[in-house]
N, C-alpha and C positions, 0 to 999 in steps of 0.2 A: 277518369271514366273508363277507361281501355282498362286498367289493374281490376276497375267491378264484375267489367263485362268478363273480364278471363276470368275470373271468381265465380261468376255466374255461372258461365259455361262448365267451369272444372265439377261445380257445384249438381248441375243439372245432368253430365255426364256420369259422373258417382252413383248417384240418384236412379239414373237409366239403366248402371250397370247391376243393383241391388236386386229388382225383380229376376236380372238372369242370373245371379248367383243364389237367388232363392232356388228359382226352379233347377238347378244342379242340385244343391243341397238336397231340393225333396226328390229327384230321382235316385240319387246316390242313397236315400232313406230306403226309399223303395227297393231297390234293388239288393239290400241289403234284410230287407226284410224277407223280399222272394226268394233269396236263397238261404235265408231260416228256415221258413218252410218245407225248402225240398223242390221248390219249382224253378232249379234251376234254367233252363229255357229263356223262362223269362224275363229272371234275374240277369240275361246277358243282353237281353235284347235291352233292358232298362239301364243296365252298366253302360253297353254301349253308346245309348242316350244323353246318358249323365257324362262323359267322357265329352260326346262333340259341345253338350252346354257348357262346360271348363272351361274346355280351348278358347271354344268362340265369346266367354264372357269374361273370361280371367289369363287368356294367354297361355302358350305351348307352355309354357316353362312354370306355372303356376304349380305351390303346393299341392293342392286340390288335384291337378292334373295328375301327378303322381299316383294321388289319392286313387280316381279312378279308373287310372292303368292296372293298377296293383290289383284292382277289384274286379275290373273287368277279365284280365287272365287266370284269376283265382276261379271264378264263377266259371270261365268255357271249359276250365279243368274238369272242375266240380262234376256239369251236364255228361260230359265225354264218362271219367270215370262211373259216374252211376248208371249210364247206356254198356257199361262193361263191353262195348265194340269197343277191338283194338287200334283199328283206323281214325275213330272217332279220337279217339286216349291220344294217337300219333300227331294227329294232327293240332288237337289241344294244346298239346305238350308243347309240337312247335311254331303255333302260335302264340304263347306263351312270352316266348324267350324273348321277342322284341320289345315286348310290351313291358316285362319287369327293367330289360336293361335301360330303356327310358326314365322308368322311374326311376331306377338306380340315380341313374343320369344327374336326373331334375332335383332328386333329394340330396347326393351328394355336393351340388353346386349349391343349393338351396339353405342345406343344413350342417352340411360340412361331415365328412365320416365320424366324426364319434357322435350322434346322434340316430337315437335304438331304430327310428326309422329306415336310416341309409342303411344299419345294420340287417335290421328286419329282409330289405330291400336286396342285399348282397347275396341272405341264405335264400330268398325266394328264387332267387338267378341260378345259385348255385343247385337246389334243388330241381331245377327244370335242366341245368346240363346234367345233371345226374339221369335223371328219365331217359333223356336221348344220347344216355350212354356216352357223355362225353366227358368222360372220367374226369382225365388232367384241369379242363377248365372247374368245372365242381370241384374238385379238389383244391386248388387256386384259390377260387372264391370263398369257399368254408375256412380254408385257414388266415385268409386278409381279414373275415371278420373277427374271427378268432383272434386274430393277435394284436388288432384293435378293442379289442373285448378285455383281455388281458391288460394290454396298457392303462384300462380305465380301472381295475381293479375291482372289477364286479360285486357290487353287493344288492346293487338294485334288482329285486325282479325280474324283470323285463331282460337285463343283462345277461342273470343267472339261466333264463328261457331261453335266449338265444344262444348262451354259450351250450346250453345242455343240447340244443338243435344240431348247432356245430359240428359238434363231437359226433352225435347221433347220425350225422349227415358222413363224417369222414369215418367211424366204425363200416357200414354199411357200402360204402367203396372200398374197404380193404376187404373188408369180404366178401364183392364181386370180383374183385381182380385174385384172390385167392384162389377161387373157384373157377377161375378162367385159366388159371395154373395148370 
């Protein structure tokens, strides 16, 4: 009777937990939609919606969660950048950072580094120390995926995308430190 009842409950829990991973799912639609548009604003306010319903339906450490870290710092990039205020872009930028290295985080324990996501994940980090001029760490980050990228022997797509970001990413700090020369 106790093995039905935990069955039950495990059963009934699952269950309960489905409508809140819906409702992530359709905010995380949403807010992926609004920043199709162009309305980013809203897109962050829905990001950051869809973010607290992860946690609190699927846990800190959850895929998803990544998901919408990733989306959520993408999108306040997004709003800052197309306000062209510089303060606004500053503080994006480093607001930013915490949020991708989470994800990093949560996709490397998750997925393990050779998975395009953790990769994905590394040059989004690495791109954001680049922004706030923090060379050497971007620097770092662009070439860990990179030579996790190499080890895999790129043919895939998505590989060949990232490895070309990589490079794209460490050309454009040798030619800020050039010019800092």
């Amino acid at each position: 009777m106790r093995v039905a009842a935990a069955v039950a409950f495990a059963w009934l829990s699952a269950a309960g937990a489905q409508p809140a991973h819906a409702q992530y799912q359709q905010l995380l639609d949403q807010s992926v939609q609004l920043a199709g548009q162009g309305r980013y604003a809203a897109a962050v306010e829905t990001a950051e919606a869809a973010l607290r319903s992860a946690e609190e339906s699927l846990g800190p450490e959850h895929l998803d969660v990544a998901l919408a870290l990733n989306n959520l710092a993408e999108f306040r990039q997004m709003a800052a950048f197309v306000s062209r205020d510089p303060a606004a872009i500053a503080k994006a930028v480093a607001l930013a950072e915490p949020l991708h290295r989470r994800a990093l985080s949560i996709r490397e324990k998750t997925l393990g580094l050779r998975h395009s996501f953790t990769l994905a994940s590394m040059i989004n980090l690495a791109r954001v120390h680049s922004m706030e001029r923090k060379y050497d760490d971007a620097e770092a980050e662009y070439r860990r995926a990179q030579a996790i990228i190499q080890e895999m022997s790129p043919s895939a797509p998505v590989l060949v995308d990232l490895d070309r970001q990589a490079t794209a990413g460490l050309r454009r700090i040798a030619q800020v430190r050039g010019e800092a020369r």
